[in-house]
N, C-alpha and C positions, 0 to 999 in steps of 0.2 A: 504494500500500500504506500504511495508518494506521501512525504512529508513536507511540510513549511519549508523546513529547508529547503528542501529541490525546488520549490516551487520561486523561492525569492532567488536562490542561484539564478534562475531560468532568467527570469526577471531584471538582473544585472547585464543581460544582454542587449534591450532596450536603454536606447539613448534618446534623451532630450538634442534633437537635431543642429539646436541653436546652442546650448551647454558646452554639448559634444560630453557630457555625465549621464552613468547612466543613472537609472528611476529609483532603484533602492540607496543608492547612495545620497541624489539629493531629498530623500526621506518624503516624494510623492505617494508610497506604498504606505498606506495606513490599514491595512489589516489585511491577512492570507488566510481563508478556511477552506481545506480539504475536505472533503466529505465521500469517501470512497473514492470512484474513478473522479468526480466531481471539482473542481477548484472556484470559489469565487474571491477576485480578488477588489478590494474598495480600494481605490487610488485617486489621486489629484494630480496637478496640474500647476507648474508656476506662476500660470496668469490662465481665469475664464476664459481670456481671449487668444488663448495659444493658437496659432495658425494651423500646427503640427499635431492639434488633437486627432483628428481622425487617425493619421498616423500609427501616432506612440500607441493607442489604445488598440488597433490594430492589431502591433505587432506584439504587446504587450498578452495579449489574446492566443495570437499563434506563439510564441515565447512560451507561457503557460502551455499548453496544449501539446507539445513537445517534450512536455517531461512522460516521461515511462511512466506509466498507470494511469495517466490522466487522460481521458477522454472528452471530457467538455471543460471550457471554460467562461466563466462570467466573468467581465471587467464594468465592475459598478464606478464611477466619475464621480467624484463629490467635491465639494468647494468649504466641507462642512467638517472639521475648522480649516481657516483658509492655508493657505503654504506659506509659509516663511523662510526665507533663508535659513532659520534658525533649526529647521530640521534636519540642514547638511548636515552630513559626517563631520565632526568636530575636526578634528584631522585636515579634511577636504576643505572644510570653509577657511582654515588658519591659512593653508597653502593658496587658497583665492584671493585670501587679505580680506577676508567678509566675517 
């Protein structure tokens, strides 16, 4: 049975186009539940108005769905609470200067 793990690994694959980081690093993944073959994943977005939504979300979708056991995937978008820089990787944001 696929665990979180594999599932946010997958996920590290997906880039923010304009970043060029990928999605678990700048902390747009706000929660992974497996549920057998099943994954739904709730994630955000830098800005409502990302150009690159359809995109990331997309590929975020096939990303998921490419891990072994996983047969379907959900990518729920929320703005609910908003993204902050402040979600980067500690690490990553010192090395942006953010």
């Amino acid at each position: 049975m696929p665990e979180e793990k594999e599932v946010r690994k997958a996920l590290r694959r997906v880039k923010d186009p304009e970043l060029n980081l990928d999605v678990v690093v700048l902390g747009l993944v706000y929660g992974i539940d497996v549920d057998g073959s099943h994954a739904h994943i709730t994630m955000s977005l830098t800005s409502p108005f990302c150009p690159a939504a359809p995109q990331i979300l997309d590929e975020a979708k096939a990303a998921v769905e490419g891990v072994d056991g996983i047969e379907t995937a959900e990518v729920e978008l929320t703005f609910e609470p908003p993204w902050t820089p402040d979600r980067i990787d500690p690490i990553i944001r010192s090395a942006l200067g953010i």
